[in-house]
C-alpha positions, 0 to 999 in steps of 0.5 A: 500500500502506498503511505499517504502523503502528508499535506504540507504545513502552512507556511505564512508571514506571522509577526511576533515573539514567543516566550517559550520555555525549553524543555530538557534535552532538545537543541534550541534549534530543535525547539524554535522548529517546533513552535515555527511548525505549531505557528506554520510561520515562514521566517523564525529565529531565536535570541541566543541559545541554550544548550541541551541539557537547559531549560527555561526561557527562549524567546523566539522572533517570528517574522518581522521580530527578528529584526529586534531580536539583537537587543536581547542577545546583547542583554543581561540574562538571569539563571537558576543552577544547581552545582555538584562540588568535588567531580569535574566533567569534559564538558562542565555538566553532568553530561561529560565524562567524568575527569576527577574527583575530590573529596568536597564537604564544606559549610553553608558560609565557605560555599558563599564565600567561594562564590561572593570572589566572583560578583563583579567584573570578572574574566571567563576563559569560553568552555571547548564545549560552546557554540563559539567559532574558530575558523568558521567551526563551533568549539564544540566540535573541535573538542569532539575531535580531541583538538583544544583550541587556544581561547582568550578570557573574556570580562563579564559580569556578575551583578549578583549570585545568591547561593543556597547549599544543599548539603556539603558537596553541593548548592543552588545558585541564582546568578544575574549577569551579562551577556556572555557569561558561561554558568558552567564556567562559573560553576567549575571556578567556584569549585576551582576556588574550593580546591575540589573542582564542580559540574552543572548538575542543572540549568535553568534560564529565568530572566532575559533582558525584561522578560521573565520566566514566568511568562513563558509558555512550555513548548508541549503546550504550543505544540498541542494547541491549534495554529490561530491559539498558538498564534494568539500566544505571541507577544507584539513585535514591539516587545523587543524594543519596550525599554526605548521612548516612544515617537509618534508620527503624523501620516506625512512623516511616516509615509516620508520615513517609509520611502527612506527619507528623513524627517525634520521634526522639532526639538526631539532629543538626540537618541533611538526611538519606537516610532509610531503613525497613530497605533500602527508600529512602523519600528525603530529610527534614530535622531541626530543632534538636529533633530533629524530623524531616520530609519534603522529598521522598519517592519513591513506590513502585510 
C-alpha cells in the first residue's frame, strides 16, 4: 500500500515573539522548529541559545521580530543552577565524562564565600564545549575531535549570585549577569576556588533582558494547541524594543520615513526611538543632534 502523503504545513508571514520555555534535552534549534511548525510561520529565529541539557526561557522572533531580536542577545540574562562540588566533567555538566574527583564537604558560609570572589567584573576563559567559532567551526566540535583550541578570557559580569547549599558537596545558585557569561564556567571556578573542582548538575534560564520566566509558555503546550491559539500566544513585535521612548508620527512623516527619507521634526532629543503613525508600529529610527530623524529598521506590513 502506498503511505499517504502528508499535506504540507502552512507556511505564512506571522509577526511576533514567543516566550517559550525549553524543555530538557532538545537543541534550541530543535525547539524554535517546533513552535515555527505549531505557528506554520515562514521566517523564525531565536535570541541566543541554550544548550541541551537547559531549560527555561527562549524567546523566539517570528517574522518581522527578528529584526529586534539583537537587543536581547546583547542583554543581561538571569539563571537558576544547581552545582555538584568535588567531580569535574569534559564538558562542565553532568553530561561529560567524568575527569576527577575530590573529596568536597564544606559549610553553608565557605560555599558563599567561594562564590561572593566572583560578583563583579570578572574574566571567563569560553568552555571547548560552546557554540563559539574558530575558523568558521563551533568549539564544540573541535573538542569532539580531541583538538583544544587556544581561547582568550573574556570580562563579564556578575551583578549578583545568591547561593543556597544543599548539603556539603553541593548548592543552588541564582546568578544575574551579562551577556556572555558561561554558568558552567562559573560553576567549575567556584569549585576551582574550593580546591575540589564542580559540574552543572542543572540549568535553568529565568530572566532575559525584561522578560521573565514566568511568562513563558512550555513548548508541549504550543505544540498541542491549534495554529490561530498558538498564534494568539505571541507577544507584539514591539516587545523587543519596550525599554526605548516612544515617537509618534503624523501620516506625512511616516509615509516620508517609509520611502527612506528623513524627517525634520522639532526639538526631539538626540537618541533611538519606537516610532509610531497613530497605533500602527512602523519600528525603530534614530535622531541626530538636529533633530533629524531616520530609519534603522522598519517592519513591513502585510
Amino acid at each position: 500500500m502506498k503511505k499517504t502523503e502528508r499535506p504540507p504545513r502552512r507556511r505564512d508571514p506571522v509577526d511576533g515573539v514567543l516566550l517559550l520555555d525549553k524543555p530538557q534535552g532538545i537543541s534550541s534549534n530543535a525547539a524554535l522548529q517546533r513552535a515555527r511548525n505549531a505557528l506554520g510561520a515562514a521566517k523564525a529565529g531565536h535570541t541566543g541559545t541554550l544548550d541541551p541539557m537547559a531549560t527555561g526561557l527562549l524567546p523566539l522572533a517570528f517574522g518581522e521580530s527578528t529584526k529586534f531580536s539583537q537587543t536581547l542577545l546583547d542583554a543581561d540574562k538571569g539563571y537558576e543552577a544547581t552545582v555538584l562540588l568535588g567531580i569535574t566533567t569534559t564538558t562542565g555538566d553532568a553530561e561529560g565524562e567524568v575527569l576527577e574527583r575530590k573529596p568536597a564537604a564544606f559549610t553553608a558560609e565557605e560555599i558563599r564565600a567561594a562564590a561572593l570572589a566572583f560578583v563583579g567584573e570578572v574574566e571567563q576563559l569560553p568552555p571547548m564545549y560552546s557554540a563559539l567559532k574558530h575558523a568558521g567551526k563551533p568549539l564544540y566540535a573541535y573538542a569532539r575531535e580531541g583538538v583544544d583550541i587556544e581561547r582568550k578570557r573574556r570580562r563579564v559580569t556578575i551583578y549578583a549570585l545568591d547561593c543556597e547549599p544543599t548539603g556539603p558537596d553541593s548548592f543552588v545558585m541564582r546568578v544575574r549577569c551579562s551577556k556572555g557569561t558561561y554558568i558552567r564556567t562559573l560553576a567549575e571556578d567556584i569549585g576551582h576556588r574550593l580546591g575540589c573542582g564542580a559540574h552543572l548538575t542543572a540549568l535553568r534560564r529565568t530572566q532575559i533582558g525584561p522578560f521573565a520566566i514566568d511568562a513563558a509558555v512550555p513548548l508541549d503546550t504550543v505544540a498541542a494547541v491549534s495554529i490561530d491559539e498558538a498564534r494568539a500566544l505571541l507577544a507584539p513585535v514591539d516587545c523587543l524594543i519596550g525599554s526605548l521612548p516612544v515617537l509618534g508620527l503624523d501620516e506625512m512623516q511616516a509615509r516620508q520615513l517609509c520611502h527612506g527619507q528623513t524627517v525634520a521634526l522639532a526639538c526631539v532629543a538626540a537618541g533611538s526611538y519606537r516610532l509610531y503613525q497613530a497605533d500602527r508600529f512602523l519600528g525603530l529610527g534614530r535622531v541626530d543632534d538636529a533633530s533629524v530623524l531616520s530609519s534603522q529598521r522598519l517592519v513591513v506590513t502585510h
